[in-house]
N, C-alpha and C positions, 0 to 999 in steps of 0.2 A: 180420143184417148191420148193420155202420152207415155213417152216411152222415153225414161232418163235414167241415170248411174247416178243421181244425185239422191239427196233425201229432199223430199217431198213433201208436204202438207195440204190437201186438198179441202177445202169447202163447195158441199153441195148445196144449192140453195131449187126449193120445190117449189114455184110461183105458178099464180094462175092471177089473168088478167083479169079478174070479177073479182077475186077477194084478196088478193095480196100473197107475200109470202105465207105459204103453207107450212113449210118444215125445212130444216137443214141435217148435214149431219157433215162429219168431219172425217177424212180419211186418210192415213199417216202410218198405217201397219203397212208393211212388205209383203208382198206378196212372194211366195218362198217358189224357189224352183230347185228339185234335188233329179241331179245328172243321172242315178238308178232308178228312177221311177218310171211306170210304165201307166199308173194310174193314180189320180188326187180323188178324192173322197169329201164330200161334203155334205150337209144336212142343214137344213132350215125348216122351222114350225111355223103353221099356218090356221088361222082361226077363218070359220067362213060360218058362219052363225047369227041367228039375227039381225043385224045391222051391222057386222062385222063382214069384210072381204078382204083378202090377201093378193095381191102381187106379186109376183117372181122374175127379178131380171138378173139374165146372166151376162157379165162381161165378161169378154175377154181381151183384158188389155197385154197381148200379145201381139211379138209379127207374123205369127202364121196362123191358122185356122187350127182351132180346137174342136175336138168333137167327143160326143160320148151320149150317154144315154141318162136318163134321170127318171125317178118312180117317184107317182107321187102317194102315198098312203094314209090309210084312212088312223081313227081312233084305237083302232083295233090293229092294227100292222098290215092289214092285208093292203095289195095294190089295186089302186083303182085303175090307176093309167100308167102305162110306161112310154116315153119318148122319147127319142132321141135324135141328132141333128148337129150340122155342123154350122161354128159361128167365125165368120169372116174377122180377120187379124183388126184389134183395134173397133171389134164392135159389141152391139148388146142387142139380146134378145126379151121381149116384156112375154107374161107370161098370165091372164088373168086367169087364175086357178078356182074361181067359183065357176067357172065353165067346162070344169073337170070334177068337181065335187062341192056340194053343199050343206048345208046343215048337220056341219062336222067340223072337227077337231084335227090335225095329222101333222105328218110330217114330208118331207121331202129330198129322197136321198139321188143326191149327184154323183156321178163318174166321168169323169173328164179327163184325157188325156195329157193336157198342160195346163199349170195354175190358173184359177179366176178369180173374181171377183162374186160374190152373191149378193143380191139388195133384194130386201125382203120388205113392199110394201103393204101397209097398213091403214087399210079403210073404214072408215069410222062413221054409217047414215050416208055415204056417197062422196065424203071428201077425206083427204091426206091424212091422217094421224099420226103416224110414226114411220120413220124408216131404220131399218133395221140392216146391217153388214155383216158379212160373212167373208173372211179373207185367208184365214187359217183353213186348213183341210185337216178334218178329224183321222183321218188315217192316210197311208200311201202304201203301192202295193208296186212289188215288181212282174208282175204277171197279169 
């Protein structure tokens, strides 16, 4: 991870040595930190259907350890799984979510104590399709 006061423009590039670059994706939004908050809020959808599978990586491109819990839900809102866990300054956690729910539709809400990053992979018959970001937090909460 890095960690600058400057602006930034990243390119991610998703290779595999059998077929080549698979996907990229560009990242250049800020990641917000606001000094009253006590909690960030995030959400990401996930398709796990037919030939379709979802991945979930959290980073935390921070220097201290972030921790919090995240649920992940089905078509309907209810929770399948709740988890939670702390991720080391400057790293990522993968997350394969057809090992928690399948032949469904949902979503995935996050609580984390300091900003992240979200990247929301997309499986397409067993390889790369899309990648997807999440850097905004849909709400913040002081409590």
């Amino acid at each position: 991870m890095i960690d600058s006061n400057s602006l930034l423009h990243l390119t991610v590039l998703y290779e595999d040595v059998e077929y080549g670059l698979l996907c990229k994706d560009h990242i250049f939004e800020p990641v917000w930190f606001f000094e009253d908050t006590k909690y960030y809020w995030y959400a990401a959808g996930y398709v796990n259907k037919g030939n379709s599978e979802t991945g979930l990586v959290l980073i935390n491109p921070n220097n201290k350890e972030m921790n919090g819990p995240f649920w992940i839900c089905d078509s309907k809102g209810r929770t399948v799984k709740n988890l939670s866990g702390t991720i080391k300054p400057y790293s990522a956690v993968f997350f394969k979510l057809a090992e928690f729910i399948r032949n469904d539709v949902g979503f995935v809400d996050i609580q984390t104590d300091l900003p992240i990053v979200v990247a929301v992979e997309y499986y397409e018959k067993g390889g790369l399709w899309l990648v997807d970001k999440v850097v905004s937090c849909y709400k913040t909460t002081e409590w």
